[in-house]
C-alpha positions as CSV (number, residue, x, y, z in Angstrom):
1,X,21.9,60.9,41.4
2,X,20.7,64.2,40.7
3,X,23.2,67.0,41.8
4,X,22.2,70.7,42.1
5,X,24.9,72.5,41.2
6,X,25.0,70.7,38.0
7,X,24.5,72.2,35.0
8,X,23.1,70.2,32.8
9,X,22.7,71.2,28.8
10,X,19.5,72.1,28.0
11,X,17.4,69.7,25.5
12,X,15.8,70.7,22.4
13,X,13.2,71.7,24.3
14,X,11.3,75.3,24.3
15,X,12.6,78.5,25.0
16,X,9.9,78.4,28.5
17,X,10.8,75.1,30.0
18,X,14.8,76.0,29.6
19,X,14.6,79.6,31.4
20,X,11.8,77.8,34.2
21,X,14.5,75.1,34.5
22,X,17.4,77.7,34.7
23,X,15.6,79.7,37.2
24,X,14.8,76.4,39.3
25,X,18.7,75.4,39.7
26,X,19.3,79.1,40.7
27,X,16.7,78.9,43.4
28,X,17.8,75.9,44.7
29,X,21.7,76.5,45.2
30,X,20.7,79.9,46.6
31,X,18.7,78.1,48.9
32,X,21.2,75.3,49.9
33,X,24.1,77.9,49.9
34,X,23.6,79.4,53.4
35,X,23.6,76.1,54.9
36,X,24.0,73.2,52.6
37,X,23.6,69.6,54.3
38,X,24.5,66.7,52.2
39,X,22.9,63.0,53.3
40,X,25.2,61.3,51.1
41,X,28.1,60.1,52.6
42,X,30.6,60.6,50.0
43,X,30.0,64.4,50.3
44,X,31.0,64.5,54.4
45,X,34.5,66.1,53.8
46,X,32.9,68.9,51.4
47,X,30.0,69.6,54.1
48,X,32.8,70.2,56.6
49,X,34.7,72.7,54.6
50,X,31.6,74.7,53.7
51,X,30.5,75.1,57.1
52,X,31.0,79.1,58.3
53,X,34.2,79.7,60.7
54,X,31.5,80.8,63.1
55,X,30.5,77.8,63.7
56,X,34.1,76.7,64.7
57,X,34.8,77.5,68.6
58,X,38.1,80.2,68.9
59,X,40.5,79.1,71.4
60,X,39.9,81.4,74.7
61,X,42.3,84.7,74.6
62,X,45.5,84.6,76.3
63,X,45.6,85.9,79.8
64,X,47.3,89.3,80.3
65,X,49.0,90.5,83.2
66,X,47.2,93.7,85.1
67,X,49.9,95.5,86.8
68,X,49.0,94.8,89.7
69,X,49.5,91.1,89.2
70,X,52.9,92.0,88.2
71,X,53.8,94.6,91.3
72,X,53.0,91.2,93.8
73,X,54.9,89.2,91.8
74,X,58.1,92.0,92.1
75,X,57.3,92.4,96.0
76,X,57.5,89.2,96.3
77,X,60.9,88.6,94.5
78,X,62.5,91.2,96.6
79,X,60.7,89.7,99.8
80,X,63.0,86.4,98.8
81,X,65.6,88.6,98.4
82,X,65.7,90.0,101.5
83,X,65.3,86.4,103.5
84,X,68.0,85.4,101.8
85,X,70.1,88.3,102.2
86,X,69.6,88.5,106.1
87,X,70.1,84.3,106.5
88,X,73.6,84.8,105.0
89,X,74.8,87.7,107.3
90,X,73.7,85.1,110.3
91,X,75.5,82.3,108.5
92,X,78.4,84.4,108.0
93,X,78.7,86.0,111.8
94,X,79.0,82.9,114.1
95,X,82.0,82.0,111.3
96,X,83.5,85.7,111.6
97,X,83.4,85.0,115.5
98,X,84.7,81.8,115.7
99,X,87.6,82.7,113.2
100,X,88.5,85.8,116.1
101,X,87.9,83.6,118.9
102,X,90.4,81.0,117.4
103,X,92.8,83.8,116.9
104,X,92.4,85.1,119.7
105,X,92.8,81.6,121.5
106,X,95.9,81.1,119.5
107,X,97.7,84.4,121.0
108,X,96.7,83.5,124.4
109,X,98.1,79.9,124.2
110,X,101.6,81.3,122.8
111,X,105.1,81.2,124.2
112,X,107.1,84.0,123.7
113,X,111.2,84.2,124.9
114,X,113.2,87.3,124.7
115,X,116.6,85.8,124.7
116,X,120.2,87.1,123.4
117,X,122.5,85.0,121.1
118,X,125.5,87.0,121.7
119,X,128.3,85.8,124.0
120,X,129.1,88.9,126.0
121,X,127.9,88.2,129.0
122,X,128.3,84.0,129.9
123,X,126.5,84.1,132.4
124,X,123.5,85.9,130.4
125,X,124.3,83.2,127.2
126,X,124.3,80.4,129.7
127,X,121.0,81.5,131.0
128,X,119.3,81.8,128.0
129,X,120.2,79.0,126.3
130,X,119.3,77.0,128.9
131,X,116.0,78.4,129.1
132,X,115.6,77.7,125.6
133,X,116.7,73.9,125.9
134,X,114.0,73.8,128.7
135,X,111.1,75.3,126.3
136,X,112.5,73.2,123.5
137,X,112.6,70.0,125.8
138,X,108.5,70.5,126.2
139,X,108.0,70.2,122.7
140,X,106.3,73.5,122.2
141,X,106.2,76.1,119.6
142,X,108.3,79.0,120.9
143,X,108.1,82.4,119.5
144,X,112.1,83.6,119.8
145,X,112.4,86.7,119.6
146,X,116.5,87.6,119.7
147,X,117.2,91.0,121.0
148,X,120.9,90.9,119.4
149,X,118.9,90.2,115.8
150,X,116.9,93.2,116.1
151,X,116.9,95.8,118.5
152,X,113.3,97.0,118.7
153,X,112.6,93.9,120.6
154,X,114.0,95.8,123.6
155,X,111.7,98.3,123.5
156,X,109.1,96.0,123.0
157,X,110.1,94.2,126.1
158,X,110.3,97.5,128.3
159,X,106.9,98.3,127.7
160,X,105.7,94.7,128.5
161,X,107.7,95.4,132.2
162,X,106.6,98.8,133.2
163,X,107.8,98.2,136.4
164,X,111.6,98.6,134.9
165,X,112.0,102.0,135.0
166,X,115.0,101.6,132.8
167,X,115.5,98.9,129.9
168,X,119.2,98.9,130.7
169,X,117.9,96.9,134.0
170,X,116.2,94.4,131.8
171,X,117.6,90.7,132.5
172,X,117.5,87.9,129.6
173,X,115.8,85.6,129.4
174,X,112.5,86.9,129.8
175,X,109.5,84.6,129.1
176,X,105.6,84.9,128.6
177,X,102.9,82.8,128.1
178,X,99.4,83.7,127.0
179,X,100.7,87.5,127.4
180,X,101.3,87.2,131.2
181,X,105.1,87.8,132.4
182,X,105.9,83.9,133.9
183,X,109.7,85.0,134.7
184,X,113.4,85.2,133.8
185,X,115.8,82.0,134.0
186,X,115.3,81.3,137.9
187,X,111.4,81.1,137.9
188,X,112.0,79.0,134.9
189,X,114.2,76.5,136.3
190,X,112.0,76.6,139.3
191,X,108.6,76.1,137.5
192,X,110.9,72.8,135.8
193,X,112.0,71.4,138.7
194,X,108.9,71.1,140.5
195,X,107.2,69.9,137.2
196,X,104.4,72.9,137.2
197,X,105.9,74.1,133.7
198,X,104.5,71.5,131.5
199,X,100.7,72.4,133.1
200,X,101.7,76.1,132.5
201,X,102.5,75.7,128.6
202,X,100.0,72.6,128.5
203,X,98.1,74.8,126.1
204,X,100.5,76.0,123.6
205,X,100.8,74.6,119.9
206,X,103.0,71.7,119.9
207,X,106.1,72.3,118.0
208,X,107.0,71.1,114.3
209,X,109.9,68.3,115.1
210,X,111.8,68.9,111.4
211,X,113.8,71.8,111.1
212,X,112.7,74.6,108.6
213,X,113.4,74.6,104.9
214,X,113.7,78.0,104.5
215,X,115.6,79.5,107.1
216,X,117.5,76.4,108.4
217,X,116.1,77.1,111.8
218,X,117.4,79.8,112.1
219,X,114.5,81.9,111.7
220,X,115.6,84.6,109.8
221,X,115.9,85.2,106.0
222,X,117.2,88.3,104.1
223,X,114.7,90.9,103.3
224,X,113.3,90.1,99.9
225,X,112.7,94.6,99.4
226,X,116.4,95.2,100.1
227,X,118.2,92.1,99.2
228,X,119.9,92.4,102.7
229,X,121.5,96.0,102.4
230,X,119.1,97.6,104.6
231,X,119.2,100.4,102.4
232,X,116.4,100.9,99.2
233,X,116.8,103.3,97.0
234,X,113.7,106.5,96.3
235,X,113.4,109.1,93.7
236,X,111.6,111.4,96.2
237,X,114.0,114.1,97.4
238,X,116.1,114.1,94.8
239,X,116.7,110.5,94.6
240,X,118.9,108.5,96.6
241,X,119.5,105.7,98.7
242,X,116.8,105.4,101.9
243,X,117.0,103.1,105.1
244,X,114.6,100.2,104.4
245,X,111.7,99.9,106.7
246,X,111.0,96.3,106.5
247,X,114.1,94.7,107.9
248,X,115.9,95.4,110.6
249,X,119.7,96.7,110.8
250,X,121.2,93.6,109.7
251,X,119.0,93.7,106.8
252,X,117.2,90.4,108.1
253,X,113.2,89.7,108.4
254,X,111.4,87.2,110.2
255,X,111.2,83.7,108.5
256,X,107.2,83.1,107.4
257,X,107.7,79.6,107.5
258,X,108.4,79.0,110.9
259,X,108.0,82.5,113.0
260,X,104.3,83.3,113.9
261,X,104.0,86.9,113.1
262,X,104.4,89.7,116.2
263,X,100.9,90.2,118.0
């Protein structure tokens, strides 16, 4: 088989017939070169490779982003954003509400007794601590507050009595329940006997039937700020020693354990 880009010697032939057969090849791969087609099969792979990359199709060009293609898609975040936003505030307030409504339930259930542990007065002691057996017989939490432990407790429990124009006319026991005045010692023993005081605290928190580890039920501990001195010591002024504001005068706080905290 006769290729054209073959160069084949030239025979002892003349001068004329080498230069016309010369000038023949030239012509032809010149003419083949633009777009050369083989029919033999053996020459497929070489067709393919001289075939012009205009022939080959270019892969479409990458779409861009106009800006305004990109503004809807940033609107759109901060649309999200917003609906998202706004359904955790209305998650978030019927929680916020029922943690202040159960709060606010929990004060109103609550028994509070101003008593006196001192043994002045019998006939005072014997009142309050049988008002305190009573409450403590019902199995309900009661918030004790002991006017001989700390003294602020009595002005605390003239301004819940306006009607005492003098706290030195204040009797103990004195008890409340869901912040309404139910009575000293008598109304107590009354409310017992007839069997109205167990609807009357029906609501309260029941109370815990082991005894404190912390304070030995006796619910109160020494002030952790003073150590129990009642007396903390400042560098303002000069320096020196300063009543403590956290305790009261016996240098005593509240147990955390088992006192709920004043309301």
């Amino acid at each position: 088989m006769w290729l054209p880009w073959v160069k084949t010697r030239p025979s002892s032939t003349s001068p004329s017939s080498a230069t016309s057969t010369s000038s023949s090849s030239t012509a032809l791969i010149a003419a083949a070169s633009p777009r050369l087609s083989f029919s033999s099969p053996s020459l497929k792979d070489l067709q393919a490779l001289l075939l012009s990359d205009a022939a080959t199709p270019s892969p479409p060009p990458a779409a861009t982003c106009s800006p305004s293609s990109s503004s809807v898609r940033v609107f759109h975040r901060v649309r999200v954003a917003a609906s998202a936003l706004r359904a955790l505030r209305t998650h978030q307030a019927p929680l916020s509400s029922a943690g202040g409504a159960a709060a606010a339930s929990e004060a109103d259930r609550r028994v509070v007794l101003y008593f006196t542990s001192l043994h002045v007065v019998r006939s005072t002691y014997e009142d309050c601590r049988a008002v305190r057996a009573i409450l403590r017989g019902l199995r309900v939490a009661v918030d004790e507050r002991d006017l001989a432990m700390d003294p602020r407790y009595l002005q605390e429990l003239a301004a819940l009595l306006p009607r005492l124009a003098s706290p030195r006319r204040i009797t103990l026991p004195q008890v409340f329940v869901g912040g309404r005045h139910l009575g000293g010692a008598d109304e107590v023993r009354r409310l017992h006997e007839a069997g109205d005081l167990r609807r009357v605290v029906a609501g309260a928190v029941a109370a815990s039937l082991a005894a404190c580890g912390r304070c030995g039920g006796e619910r109160y501990v020494l002030c952790g700020s003073c150590n129990g001195s009642h007396k903390r010591y400042s560098v303002k002024g000069g320096g020196g020693f300063r009543t403590c504001a956290g305790c009261n005068e016996n240098g005593l706080v509240r147990c955390p354990d088992c006192s709920p905290p004043d309301v």
